[in-house]
PAFILUM-579756 format. One record per atom (N, C-alpha, C): x, z, y. Coordinates in steps of 0.2 Angstrom, whole numbers, plus 2048, in hexadecimal, padded with zeros to 3 digits. Example, Ala and Ser with C-alpha at 12.3 -4.5 7.8 and 13.67 -1.06 7.14 Angstrom:
8428277E4
83E8277EA
8428277F0
8408237F5
8448247FB
840827800
This chain:
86C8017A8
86F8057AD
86B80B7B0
8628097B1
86180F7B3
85E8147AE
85E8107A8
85E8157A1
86281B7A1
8688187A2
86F81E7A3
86D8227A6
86B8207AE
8698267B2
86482A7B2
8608297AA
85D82E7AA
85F8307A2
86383079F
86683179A
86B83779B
86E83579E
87783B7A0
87683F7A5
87A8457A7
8788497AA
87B8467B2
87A8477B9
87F8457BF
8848497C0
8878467C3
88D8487C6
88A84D7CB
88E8537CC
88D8577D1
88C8547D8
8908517D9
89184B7E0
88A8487E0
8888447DD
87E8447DC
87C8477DE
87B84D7DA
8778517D9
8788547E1
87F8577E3
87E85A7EB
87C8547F2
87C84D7EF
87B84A7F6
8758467F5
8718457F0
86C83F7EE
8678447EC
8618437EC
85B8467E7
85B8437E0
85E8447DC
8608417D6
85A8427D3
8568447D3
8508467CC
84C8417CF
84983F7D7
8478387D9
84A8327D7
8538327D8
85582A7D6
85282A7CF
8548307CA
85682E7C3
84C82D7C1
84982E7C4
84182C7C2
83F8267C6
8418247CC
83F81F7CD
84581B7CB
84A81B7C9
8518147CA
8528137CE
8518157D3
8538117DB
8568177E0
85B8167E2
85E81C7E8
8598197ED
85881E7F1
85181E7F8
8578197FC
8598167FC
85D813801
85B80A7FD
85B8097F8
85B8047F4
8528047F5
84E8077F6
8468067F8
8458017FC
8427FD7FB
83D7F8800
8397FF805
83B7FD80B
8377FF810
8357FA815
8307FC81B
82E7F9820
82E7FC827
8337FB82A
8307FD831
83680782E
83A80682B
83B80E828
836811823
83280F820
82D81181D
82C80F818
82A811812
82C81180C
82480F809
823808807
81D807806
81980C802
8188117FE
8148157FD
81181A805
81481A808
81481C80F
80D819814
812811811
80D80C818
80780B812
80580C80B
80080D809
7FB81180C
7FE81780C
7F981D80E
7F681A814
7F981B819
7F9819820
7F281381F
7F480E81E
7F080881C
7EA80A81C
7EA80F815
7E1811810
7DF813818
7E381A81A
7E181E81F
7DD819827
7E0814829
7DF81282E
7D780C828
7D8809824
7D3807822
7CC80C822
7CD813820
7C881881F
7C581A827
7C981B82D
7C681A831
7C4816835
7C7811833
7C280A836
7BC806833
7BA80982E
7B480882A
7B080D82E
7B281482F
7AF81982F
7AB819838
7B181783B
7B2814845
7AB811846
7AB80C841
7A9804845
7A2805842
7A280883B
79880B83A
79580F83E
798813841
796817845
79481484C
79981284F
79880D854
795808853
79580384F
79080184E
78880284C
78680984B
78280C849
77F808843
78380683C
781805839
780807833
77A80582E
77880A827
779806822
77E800824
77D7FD81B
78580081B
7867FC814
78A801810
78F7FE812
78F7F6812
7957EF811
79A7F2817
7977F681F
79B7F8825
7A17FD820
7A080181B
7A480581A
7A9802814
7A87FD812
7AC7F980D
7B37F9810
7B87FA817
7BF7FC817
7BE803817
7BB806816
7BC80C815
7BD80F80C
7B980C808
7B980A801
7C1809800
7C2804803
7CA801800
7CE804802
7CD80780A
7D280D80C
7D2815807
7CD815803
7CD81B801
7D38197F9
7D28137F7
7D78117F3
7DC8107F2
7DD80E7F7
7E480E7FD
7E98147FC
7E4818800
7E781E802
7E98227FB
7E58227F7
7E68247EF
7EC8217E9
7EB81C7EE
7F08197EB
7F881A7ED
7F88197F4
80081C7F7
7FF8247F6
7FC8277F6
7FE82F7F3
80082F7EE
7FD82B7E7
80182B7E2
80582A7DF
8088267E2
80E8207E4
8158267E3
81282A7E8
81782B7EC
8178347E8
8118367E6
81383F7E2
81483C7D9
8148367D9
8168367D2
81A82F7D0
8208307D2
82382B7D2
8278277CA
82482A7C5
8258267BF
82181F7BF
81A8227C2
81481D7C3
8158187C8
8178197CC
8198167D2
81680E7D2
81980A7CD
8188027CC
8128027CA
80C8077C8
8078057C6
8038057CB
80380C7CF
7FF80D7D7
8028077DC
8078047DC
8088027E1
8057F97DF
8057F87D8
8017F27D6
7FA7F57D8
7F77F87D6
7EE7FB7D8
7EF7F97DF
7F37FE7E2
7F37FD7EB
7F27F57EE
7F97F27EA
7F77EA7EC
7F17E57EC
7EF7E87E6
7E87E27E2
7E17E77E7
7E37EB7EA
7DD7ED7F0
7DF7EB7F6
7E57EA7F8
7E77E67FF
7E67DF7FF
7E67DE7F7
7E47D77F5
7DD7D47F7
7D97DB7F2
7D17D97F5
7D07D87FD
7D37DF802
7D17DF807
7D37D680B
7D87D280A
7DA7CC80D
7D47C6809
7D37C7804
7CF7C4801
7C67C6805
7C57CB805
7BE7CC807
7BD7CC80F
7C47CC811
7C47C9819
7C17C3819
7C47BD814
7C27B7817
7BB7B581A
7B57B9816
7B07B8819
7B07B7821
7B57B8825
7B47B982C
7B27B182D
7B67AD829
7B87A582A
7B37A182A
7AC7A7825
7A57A4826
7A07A382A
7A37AC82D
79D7AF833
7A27AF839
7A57AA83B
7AA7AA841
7A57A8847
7A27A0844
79B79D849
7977A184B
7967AA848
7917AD84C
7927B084F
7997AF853
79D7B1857
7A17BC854
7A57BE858
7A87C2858
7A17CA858
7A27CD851
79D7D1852
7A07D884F
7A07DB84C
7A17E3849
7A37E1842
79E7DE83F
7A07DD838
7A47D7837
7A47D483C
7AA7CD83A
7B27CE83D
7AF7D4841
7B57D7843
7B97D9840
7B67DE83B
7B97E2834
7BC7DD830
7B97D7831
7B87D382D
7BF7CF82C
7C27CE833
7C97CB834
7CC7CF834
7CC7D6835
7D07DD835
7D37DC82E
7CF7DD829
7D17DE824
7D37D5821
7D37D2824
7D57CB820
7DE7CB820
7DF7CE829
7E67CB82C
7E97D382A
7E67D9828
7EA7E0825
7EC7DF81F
7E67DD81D
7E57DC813
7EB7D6813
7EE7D1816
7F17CC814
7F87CE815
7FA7D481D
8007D481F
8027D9818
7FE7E0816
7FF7E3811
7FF7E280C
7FD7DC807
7FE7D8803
8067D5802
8077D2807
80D7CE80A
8127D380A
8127D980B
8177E180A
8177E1804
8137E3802
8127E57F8
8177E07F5
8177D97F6
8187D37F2
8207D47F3
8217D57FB
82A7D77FD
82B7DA7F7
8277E17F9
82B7E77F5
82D7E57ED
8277E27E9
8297E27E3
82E7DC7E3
82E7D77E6
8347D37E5
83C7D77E6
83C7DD7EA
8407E07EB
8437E47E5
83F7E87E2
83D7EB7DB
8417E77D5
83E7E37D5
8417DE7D0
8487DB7D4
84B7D97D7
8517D77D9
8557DD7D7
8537E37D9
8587E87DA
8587EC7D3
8557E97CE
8547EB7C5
85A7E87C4
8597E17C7
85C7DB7C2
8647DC7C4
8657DF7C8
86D7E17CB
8717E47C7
């Protein structure tokens, strides 16, 4: 089915009421997108990278810190945020940037755990970061997983 619709030409009716050059390259009318909150996961990627970039960038500072590890959500936020730009100005590729994007959401909820170890040393700046990124990286994870489940349901129709 959505071989067709990039096979045959539209109908005028398409073409005047839909962005048709976006359906016919991603297969999906924007209406049929997984979204969150109105927002279109390539969106809440960006967002995401951006707020991990300066939260890395906040809390070194504030913290007056020199080592590198303060800036590691900054790292993933720069990934992020490269990621949901891409997503979203090259939409053939879409499935691969938004796989990249998840398996960095993924690290961030994975590298949070640490917090689990240094919790006993009570509440500090790097363990702060530390559950920031475990309970973000895990809620974003958890979106990604919607989405492709979404993706696939709405193939297999």
């Amino acid at each position: 089915m959505h071989e067709e619709a990039l096979t045959h030409q539209p109908s005028p009716y398409l073409m005047a009421y839909t962005n048709y050059q976006r359906v016919a390259r991603t297969g999906l009318a924007m209406s049929e997108q997984f979204t969150v909150a109105g927002q279109s996961i390539p969106t809440i990627t960006s967002g995401y990278g951006v707020f991990l970039i300066l939260w890395g960038i906040i809390v070194s500072v504030i913290s007056d810190s020199n080592s590198f590890t303060s800036y590691l959500p900054s790292v993933a936020g720069l990934a992020l945020l490269s990621s949901g730009i891409l997503a979203a100005k090259i939409p053939e590729k879409r499935k691969l940037w938004m796989h990249i994007a998840a398996t960095f959401g993924l690290l961030c909820a994975l590298g949070g755990t640490r917090f689990f170890m240094v919790m006993s040393d009570g509440l500090n700046y790097a363990s702060g970061s530390q559950l920031m990124m475990f309970i973000t990286g895990s809620i974003y994870t958890y979106i990604c997983v919607q989405s492709f489940r979404h993706a696939r349901m709405s193939r297999e129709e």
